[in-house]
N, C-alpha and C positions, 0 to 999 in steps of 0.2 A: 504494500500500500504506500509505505511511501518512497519506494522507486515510482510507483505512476505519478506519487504527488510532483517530485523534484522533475520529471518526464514533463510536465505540466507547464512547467514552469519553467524550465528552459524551452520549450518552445514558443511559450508566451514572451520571455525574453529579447526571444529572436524575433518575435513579432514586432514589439514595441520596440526591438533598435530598427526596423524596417525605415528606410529614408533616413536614417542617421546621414549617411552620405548626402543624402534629398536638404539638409540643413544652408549644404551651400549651393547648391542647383537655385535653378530662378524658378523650379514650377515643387508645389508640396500637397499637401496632403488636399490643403484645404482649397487649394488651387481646384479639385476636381468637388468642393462641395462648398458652393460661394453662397453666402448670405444672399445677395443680389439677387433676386427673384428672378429677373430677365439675363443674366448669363447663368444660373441654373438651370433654366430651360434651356439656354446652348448646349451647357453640357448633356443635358438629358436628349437633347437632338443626336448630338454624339455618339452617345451611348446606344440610339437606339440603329442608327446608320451603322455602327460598328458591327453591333447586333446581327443584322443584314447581310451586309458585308464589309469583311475587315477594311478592306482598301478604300472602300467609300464613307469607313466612318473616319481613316484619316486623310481622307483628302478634306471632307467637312471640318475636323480639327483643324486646319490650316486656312480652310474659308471665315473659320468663325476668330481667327487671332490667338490661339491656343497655341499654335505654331509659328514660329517664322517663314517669313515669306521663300518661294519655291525656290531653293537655292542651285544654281547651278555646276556642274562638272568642275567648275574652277574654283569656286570658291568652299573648297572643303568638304563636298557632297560627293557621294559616287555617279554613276552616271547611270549605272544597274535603279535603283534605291530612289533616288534625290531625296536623300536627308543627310543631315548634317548631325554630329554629335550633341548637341544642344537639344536638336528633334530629338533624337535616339534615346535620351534623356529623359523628357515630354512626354511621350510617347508610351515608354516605359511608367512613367508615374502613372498615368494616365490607365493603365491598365491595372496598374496596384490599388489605385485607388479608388477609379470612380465608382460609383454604383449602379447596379443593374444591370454589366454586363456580365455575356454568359460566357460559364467556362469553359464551355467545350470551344467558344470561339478564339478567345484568349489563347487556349493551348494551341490550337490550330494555326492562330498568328503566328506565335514564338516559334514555331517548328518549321517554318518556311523554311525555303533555301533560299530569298530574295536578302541582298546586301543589306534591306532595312529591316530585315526582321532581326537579320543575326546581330546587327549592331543592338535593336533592340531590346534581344533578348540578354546582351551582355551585362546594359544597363537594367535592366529587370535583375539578374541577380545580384549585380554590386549594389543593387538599395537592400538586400539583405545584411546585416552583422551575423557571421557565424562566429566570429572570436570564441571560443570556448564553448561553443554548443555542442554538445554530439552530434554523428555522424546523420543519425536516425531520424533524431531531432531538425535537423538543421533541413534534411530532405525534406520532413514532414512539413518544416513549417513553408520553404521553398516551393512545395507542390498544392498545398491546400488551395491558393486563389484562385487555380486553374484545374481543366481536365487533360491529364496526357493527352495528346492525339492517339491515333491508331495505326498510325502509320509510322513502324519502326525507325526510316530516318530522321523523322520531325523529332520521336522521341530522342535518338542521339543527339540531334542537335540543341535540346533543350538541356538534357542531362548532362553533356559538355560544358554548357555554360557554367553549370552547375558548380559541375566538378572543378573546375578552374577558379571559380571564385569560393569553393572550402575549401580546395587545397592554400589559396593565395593566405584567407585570413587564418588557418589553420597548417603550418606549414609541418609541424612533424607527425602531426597523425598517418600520413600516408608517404610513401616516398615522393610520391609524382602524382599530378594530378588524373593521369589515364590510369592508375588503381583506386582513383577516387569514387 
């Protein structure tokens, strides 16, 4: 009983350092849940576009000024993707955060093989803190927002990211992070 207690509670832990990184980024928690009655409904426009489909709920992020403007091949965007690390960022919160999207779409995002998901999904796990969480823990709390896909490469490419950022904030647990 209480291994599930302290189980609990590191993964709560890990919850509540979520966006610890997000502290210096320009978009936060509360960024996806505004007072403002009328960008409330942006975002809930969002959400529901995203809902639909992913691509057109952020192209809508980027019409409603969530995003920065469509930046091009030159200026620090891929040319695959057109986002920029700042989006990637956004984007990322954005899926931690807002409300009432679903997860199966969420997982399905991250799992892309498109340059912006993968940028995306790296920033989705570096707003995680695993510092000292268990292994189990850290997945569990990593996986709860979203549903795997079903499609074994999206899984790899989500659980890569994963793995990269527990081994990064966790460096002697595992040797490397492909035994992660």
């Amino acid at each position: 009983e209480l291994s599930a207690l302290s189980q609990r509670q590191s993964v709560a832990g890990a919850h509540r350092r979520v966006g610890a990184t997000a502290e210096a980024a320009r978009v936060t928690a509360q960024h996806w849940d505004p007072p403002d009655a009328a960008r409330a409904a942006e975002v809930g426009e969002c959400v529901q576009a995203f809902n639909h489909k992913p691509k057109e709920g952020i192209l809508l992020l980027r019409a409603r000024g969530f995003l920065g403007p469509e930046p091009s091949a030159g200026q620090g965007a891929d040319a695959a993707g057109g986002v920029d690390d700042a989006d990637a960022e956004a984007i990322a919160s954005f899926l931690l955060h807002a409300k009432g999207l679903r997860k199966q779409r969420v997982g399905d995002f991250l799992g892309e093989s498109t340059e912006q998901s993968r940028k995306v999904v790296q920033y989705y796990a570096q707003a995680f803190d695993f510092e000292g969480v268990a292994f189990v823990d850290a997945l569990r709390s990593f996986l709860s927002p979203f549903r795997l896909p079903g499609e074994a490469q999206k899984i790899d490419r989500v659980l890569t990211a994963f793995a990269a950022h527990f081994h990064a904030t966790n460096p002697v647990v595992f040797s490397c992070e492909d035994t992660a």
